[in-house]
LUMGU-493780 format. One line per field, with one value per residue (C-alpha): residue number from 1; residue in three letters; z, y, x. Coordinates in Angstrom, 3 decimals, always signed. Each point is the difference from the previous one (the first is absolute). Layout:
N
nr: [NUM, ...]
rest: [Ala, ...]
zz: [Z, ...]
yy: [Y, ...]
xx: [X, ...]
This chain:
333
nr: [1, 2, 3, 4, 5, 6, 7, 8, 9, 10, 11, 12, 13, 14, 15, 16, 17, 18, 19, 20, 21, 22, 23, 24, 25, 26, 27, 28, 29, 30, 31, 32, 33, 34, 35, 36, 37, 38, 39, 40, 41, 42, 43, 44, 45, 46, 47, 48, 49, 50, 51, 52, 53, 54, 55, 56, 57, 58, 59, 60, 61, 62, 63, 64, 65, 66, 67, 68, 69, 70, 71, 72, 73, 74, 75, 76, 77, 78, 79, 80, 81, 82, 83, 84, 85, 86, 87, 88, 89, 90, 91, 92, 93, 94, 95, 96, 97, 98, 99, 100, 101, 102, 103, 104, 105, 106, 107, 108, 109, 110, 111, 112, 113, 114, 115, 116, 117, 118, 119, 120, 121, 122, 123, 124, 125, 126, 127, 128, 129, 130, 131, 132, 133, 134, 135, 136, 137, 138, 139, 140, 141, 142, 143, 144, 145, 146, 147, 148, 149, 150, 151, 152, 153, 154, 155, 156, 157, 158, 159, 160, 161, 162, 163, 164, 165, 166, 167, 168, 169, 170, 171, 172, 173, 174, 175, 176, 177, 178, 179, 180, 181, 182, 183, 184, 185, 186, 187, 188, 189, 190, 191, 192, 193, 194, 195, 196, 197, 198, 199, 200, 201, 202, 203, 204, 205, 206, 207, 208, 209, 210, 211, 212, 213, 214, 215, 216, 217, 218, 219, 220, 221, 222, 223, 224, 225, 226, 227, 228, 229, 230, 231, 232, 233, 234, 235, 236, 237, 238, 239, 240, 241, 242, 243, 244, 245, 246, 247, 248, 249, 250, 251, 252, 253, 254, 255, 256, 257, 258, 259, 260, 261, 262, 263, 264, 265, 266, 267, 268, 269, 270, 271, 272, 273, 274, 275, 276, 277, 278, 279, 280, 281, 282, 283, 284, 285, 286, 287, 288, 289, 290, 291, 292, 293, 294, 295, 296, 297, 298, 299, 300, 301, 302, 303, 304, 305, 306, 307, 308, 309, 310, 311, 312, 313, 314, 315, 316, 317, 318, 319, 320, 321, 322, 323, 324, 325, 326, 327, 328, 329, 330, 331, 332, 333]
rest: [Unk, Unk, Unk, Unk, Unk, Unk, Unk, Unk, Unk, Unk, Unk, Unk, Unk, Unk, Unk, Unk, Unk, Unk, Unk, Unk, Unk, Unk, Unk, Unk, Unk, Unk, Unk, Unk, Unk, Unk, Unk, Unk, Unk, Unk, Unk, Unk, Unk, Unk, Unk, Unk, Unk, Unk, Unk, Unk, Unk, Unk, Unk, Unk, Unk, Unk, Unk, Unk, Unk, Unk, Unk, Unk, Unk, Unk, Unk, Unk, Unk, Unk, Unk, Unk, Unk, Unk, Unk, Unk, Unk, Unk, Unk, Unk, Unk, Unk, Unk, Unk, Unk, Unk, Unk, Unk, Unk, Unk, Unk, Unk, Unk, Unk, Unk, Unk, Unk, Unk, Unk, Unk, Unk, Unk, Unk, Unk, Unk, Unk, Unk, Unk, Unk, Unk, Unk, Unk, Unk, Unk, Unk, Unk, Unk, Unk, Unk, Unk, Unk, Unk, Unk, Unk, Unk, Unk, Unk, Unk, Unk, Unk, Unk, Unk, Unk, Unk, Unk, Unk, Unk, Unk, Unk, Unk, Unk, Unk, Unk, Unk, Unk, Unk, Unk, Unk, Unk, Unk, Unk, Unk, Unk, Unk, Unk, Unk, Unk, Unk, Unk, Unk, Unk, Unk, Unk, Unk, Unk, Unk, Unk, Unk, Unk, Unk, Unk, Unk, Unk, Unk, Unk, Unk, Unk, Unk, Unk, Unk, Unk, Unk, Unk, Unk, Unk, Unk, Unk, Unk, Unk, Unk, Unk, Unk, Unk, Unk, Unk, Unk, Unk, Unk, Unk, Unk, Unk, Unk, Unk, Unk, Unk, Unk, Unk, Unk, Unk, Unk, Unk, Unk, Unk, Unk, Unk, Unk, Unk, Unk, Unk, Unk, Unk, Unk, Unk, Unk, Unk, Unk, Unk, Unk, Unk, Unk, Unk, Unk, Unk, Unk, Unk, Unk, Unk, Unk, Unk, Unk, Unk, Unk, Unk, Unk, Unk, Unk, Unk, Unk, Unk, Unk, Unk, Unk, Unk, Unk, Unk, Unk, Unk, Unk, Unk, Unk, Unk, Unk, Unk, Unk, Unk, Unk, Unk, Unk, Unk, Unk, Unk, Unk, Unk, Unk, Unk, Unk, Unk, Unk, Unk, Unk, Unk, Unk, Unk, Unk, Unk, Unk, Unk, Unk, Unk, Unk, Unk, Unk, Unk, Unk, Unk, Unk, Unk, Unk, Unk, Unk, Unk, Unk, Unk, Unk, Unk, Unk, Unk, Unk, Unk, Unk, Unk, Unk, Unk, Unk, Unk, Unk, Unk, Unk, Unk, Unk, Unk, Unk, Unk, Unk, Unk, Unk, Unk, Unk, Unk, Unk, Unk, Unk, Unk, Unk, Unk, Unk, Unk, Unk, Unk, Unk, Unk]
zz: [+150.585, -1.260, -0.864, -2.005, -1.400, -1.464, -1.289, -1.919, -1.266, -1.294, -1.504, -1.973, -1.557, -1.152, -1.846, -1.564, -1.158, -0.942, -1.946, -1.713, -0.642, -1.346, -2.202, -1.781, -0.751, -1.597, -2.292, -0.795, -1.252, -1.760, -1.770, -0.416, -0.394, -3.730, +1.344, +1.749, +2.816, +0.724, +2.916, +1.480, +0.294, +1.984, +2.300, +0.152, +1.146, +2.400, +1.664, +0.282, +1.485, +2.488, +0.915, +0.962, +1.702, +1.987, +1.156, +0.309, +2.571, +1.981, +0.060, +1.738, +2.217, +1.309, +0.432, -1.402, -2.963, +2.209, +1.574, -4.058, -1.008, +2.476, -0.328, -3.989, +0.401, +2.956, -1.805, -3.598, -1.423, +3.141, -0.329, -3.626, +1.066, +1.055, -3.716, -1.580, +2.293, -1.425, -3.462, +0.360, -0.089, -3.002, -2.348, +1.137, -1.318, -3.168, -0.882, +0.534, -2.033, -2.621, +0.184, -0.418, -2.678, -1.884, +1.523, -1.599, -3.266, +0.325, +1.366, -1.065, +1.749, +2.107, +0.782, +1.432, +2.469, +1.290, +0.631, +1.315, +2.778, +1.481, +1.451, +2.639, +1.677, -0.762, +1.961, +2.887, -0.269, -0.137, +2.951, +2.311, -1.395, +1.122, +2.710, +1.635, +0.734, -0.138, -1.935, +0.754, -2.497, -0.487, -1.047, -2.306, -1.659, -0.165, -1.421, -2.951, -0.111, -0.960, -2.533, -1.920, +0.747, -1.240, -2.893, -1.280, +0.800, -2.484, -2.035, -3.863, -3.109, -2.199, -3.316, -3.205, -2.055, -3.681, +0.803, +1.872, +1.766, +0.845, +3.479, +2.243, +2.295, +2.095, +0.290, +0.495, +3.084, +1.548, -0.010, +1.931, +2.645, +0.821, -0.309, +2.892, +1.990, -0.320, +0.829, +3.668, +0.597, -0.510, +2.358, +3.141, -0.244, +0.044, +3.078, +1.407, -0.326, +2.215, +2.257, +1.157, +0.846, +2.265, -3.195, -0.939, -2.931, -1.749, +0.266, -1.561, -2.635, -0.947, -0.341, -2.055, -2.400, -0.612, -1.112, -2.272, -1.149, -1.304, -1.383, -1.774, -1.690, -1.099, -1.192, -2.001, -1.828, -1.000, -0.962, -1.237, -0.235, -3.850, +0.000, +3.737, -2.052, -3.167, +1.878, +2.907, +4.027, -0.092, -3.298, -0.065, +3.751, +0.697, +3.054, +0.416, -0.029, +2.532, +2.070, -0.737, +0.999, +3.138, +0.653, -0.254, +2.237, +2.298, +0.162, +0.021, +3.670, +1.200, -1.333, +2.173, +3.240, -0.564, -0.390, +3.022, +2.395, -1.491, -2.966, -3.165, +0.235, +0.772, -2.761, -1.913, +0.817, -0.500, -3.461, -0.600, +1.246, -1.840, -3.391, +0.705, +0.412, -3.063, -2.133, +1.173, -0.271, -3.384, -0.719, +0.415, -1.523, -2.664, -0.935, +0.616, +0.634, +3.704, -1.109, +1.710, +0.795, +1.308, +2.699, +1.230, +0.158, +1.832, +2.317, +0.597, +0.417, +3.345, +1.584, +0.131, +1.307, +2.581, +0.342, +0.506, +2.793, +2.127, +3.211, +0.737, +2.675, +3.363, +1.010, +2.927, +2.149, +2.450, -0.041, +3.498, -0.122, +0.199, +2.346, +2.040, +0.232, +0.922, +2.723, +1.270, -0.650, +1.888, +3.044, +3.131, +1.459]
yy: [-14.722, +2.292, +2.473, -2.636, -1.336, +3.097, +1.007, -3.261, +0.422, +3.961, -1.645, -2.202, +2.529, +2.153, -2.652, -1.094, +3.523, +0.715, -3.423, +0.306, +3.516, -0.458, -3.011, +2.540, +2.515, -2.611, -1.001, +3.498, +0.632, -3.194, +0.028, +3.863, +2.003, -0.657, +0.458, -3.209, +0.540, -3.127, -1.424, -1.735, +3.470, +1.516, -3.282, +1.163, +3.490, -0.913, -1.981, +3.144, +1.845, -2.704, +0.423, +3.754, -0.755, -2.703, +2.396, +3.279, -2.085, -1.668, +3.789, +0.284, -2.954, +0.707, +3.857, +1.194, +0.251, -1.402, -3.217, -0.150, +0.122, -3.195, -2.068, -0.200, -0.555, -2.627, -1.911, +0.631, +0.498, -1.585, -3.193, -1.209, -3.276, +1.571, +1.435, -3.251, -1.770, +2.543, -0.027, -3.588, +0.961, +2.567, -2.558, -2.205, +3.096, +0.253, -3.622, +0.235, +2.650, -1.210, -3.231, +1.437, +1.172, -2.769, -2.040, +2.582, -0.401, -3.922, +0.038, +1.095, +3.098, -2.300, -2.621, +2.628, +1.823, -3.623, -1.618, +3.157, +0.187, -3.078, +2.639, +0.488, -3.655, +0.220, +2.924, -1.915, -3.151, +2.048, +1.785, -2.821, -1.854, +2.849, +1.470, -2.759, +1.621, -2.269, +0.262, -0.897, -1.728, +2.439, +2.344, -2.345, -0.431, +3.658, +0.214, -1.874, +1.880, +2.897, -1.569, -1.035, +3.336, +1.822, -2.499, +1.173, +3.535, +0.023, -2.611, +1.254, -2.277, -0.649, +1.538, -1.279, +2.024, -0.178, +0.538, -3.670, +0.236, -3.157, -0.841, -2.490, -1.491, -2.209, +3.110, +2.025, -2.242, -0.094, +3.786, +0.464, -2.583, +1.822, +3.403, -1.375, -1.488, +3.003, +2.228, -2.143, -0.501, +3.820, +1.517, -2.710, +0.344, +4.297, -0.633, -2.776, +2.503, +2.992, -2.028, -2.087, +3.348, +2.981, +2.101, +2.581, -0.267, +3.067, -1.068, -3.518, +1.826, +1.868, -2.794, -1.797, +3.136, +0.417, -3.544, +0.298, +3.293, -2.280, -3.550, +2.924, +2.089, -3.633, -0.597, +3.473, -0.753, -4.160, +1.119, +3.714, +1.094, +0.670, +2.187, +1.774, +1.251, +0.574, +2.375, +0.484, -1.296, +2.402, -1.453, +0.849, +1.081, +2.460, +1.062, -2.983, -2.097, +1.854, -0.558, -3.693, -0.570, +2.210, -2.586, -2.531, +1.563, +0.132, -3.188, -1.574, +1.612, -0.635, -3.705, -0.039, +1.166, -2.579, -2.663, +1.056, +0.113, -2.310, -2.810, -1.042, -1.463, +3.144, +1.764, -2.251, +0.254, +4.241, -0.392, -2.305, +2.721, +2.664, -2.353, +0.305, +3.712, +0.891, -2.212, +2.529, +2.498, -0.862, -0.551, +3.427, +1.561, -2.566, -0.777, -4.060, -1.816, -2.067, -3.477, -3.079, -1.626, +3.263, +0.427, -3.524, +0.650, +2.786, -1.725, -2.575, +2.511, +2.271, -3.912, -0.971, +3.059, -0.192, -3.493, +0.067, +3.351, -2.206, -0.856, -3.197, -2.431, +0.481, -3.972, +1.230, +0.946, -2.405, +0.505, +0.602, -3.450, -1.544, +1.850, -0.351, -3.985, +0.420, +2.489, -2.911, -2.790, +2.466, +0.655, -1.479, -2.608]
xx: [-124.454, -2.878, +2.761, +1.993, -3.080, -1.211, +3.829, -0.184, -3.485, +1.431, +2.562, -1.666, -2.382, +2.383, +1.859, -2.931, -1.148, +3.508, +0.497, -3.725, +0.794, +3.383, -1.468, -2.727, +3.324, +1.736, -2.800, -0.695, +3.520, +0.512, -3.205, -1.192, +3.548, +0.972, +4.140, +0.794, +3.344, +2.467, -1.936, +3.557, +1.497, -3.362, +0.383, +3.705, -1.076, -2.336, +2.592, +2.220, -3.313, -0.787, +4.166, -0.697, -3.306, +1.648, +2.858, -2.281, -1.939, +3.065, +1.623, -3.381, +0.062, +3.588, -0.873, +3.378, +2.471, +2.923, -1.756, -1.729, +3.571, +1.394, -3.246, +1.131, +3.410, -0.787, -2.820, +0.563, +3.438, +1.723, -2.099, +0.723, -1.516, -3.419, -0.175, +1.108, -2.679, -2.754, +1.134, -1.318, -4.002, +1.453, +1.411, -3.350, -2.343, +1.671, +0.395, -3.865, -1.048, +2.359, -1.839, -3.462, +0.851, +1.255, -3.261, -2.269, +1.747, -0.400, -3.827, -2.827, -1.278, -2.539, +2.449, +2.386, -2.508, -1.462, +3.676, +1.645, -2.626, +1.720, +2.000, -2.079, -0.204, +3.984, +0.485, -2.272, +2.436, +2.923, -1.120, -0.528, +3.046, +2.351, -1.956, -1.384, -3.938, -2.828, -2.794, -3.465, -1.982, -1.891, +2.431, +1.235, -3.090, -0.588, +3.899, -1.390, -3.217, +1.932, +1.871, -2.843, -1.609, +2.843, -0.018, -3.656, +0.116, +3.269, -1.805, -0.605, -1.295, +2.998, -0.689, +1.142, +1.933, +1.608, +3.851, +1.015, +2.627, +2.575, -0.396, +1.936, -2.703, +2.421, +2.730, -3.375, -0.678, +3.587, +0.436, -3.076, +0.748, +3.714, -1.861, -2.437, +2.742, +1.774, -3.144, -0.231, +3.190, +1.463, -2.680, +0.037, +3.693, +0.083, -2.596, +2.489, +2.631, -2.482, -1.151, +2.957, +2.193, -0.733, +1.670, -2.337, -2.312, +1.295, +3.384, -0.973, -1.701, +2.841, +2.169, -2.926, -0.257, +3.610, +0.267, -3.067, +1.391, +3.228, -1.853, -3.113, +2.930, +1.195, -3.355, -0.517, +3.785, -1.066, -3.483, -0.196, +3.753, +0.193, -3.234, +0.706, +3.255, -1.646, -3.195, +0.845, -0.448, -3.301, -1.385, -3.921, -0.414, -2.715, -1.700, -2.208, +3.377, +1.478, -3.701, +0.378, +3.710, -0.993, -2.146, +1.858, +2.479, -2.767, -1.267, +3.137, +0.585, -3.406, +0.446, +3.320, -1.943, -2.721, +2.250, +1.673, -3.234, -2.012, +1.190, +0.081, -3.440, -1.716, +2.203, -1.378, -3.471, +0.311, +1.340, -3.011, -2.268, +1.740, -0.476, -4.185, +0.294, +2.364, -2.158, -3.093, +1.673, +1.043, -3.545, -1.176, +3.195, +0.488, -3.438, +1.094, -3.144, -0.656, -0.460, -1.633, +3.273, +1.558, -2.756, -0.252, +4.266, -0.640, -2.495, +2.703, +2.680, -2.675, -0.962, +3.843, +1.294, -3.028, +0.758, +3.871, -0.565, -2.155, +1.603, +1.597, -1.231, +1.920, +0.256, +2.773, -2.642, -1.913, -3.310, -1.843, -2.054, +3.761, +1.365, -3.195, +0.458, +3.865, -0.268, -2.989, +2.564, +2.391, -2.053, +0.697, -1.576]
């Protein structure tokens, strides 16, 4: 169990340096490089990467090209239903990320970070609809102290500006509620999908990439396709693109083995830590400014964590003043 424990805790802290340091990257080429890329085709390309990683480390797990070789043909080209049911959590990511976007077009920038924390109770509900876990109280509570931590460590003023643009409040509102849904539902149902077969994790994950591979190159044509032809696949990549898409390759497999041996929940509770630590990291790289509302977030964010970790109350065992009295009321006469 220590073993395990400590696997899970290494897991964890890799995703959240990963995801905080990934999160820095992105703002640094977004905001500092003056030649902007087509952010649909880098999410396309990391898919491909996480498709080699995932089969680089199954050639590995099966020890040689021939048994590499029948494992794919077995579990991923002869099983066109196991790719159909994976495509499922693929559709379900991109229906999301399409909706965020329309919700941040609708919402003012405020708005947006407040409602689409909801995704975190969502992802707690979803969970123990579909895979029936209990939750203590407590863990609820600290569920929702996350959420509102998350809420304030994201939290900035809305600023007024000159240019107003026409907003849809109620369309605003509807896009962020299937984006959340979507956000729960796609994650409890890749880690219903891991942990309801002995299939191994690498396979899964190949049959999960090659379907995002298909819906993402869907995405770049709907979204991007006259420009992609116009400048090219590689518009505007440089180095630190490459580093970010890396790292989103990256975390993308370490969020796969987390999911796998722990949940959603805790996935959930990394990304929150990984949020704190971007944000300071962004501080001393950025020169952004620690505000009252970010550290009380961040407070909120360490107690919840601490909070959620603690362990549960074991009411299965009898305690020895019971079992005292009935080996009395047992005793001969």
């Amino acid at each position: 169990e220590n073993v395990s424990l400590l696997f899970k805790l290494y897991c964890l802290t890799v995703m959240t340096l990963v995801a905080a340091t990934y999160t820095v990257a992105l703002r640094y080429t977004r905001t500092v490089e003056t030649e902007l890329y087509f952010s649909t085709t880098a999410v396309c390309i990391a898919e491909v990467i996480k498709l080699f990683l995932s089969v680089g480390i199954l050639a590995k797990e099966t020890g040689s090209l021939t048994r590499l070789i029948t494992s794919l043909k077995e579990n991923v080209f002869g099983s066109p239903k196991e790719l159909l049911k994976l495509s499922v959590p693929s559709v379900v990511y991109a229906l999301q990320n399409n909706m965020a976007f329309v919700a941040l077009s609708n919402l003012d920038a405020a708005v947006y970070q407040v409602t689409y924390q909801l995704k975190i109770p969502c992802t707690a509900l979803c969970t123990v609809l579909m895979l029936n876990p209990t939750l203590s109280k407590l863990q609820w509570f600290s569920v929702f102290m996350l959420c509102g931590g998350v809420t304030l460590v994201q939290w900035e003023p809305a600023q007024a500006t000159k240019v107003q643009v026409e907003q849809n409040p109620w369309l605003g509102f509807g896009a962020i509620a299937v984006a959340v849904l979507c956000s729960g539902f796609a994650g409890v149902y890749f880690e219903k999908v891991l942990k309801s077969s002995d299939t191994s994790l690498w396979v899964r994950n190949i049959q999960l990439y090659l379907s995002g591979i298909v819906v993402n190159l869907f995405v770049v044509y709907m979204s991007d396709g006259a420009q992609v032809l116009e400048k090219g696949f590689f518009y505007g990549y440089t180095y630190y693109v490459w580093f970010v898409i890396f790292l989103a390759s990256v975390g993308g497999i370490y969020t796969s083995v987390v999911v796998k041996y722990t949940d959603n929940i805790m996935k959930g509770f990394s990304a929150a830590a990984a949020i704190v630590l971007s944000t300071v990291a962004s501080v001393i790289l950025f020169g952004l400014q620690i505000t009252v509302t970010f550290s009380l977030g961040a407070l909120l964010v360490c107690i919840s964590i601490y909070l959620y970790g603690l362990p549960r109350q074991d009411t299965t065992k009898i305690q020895p003043s019971e079992t005292k009295s009935s080996k009395e009321r047992l005793a001969p006469v």
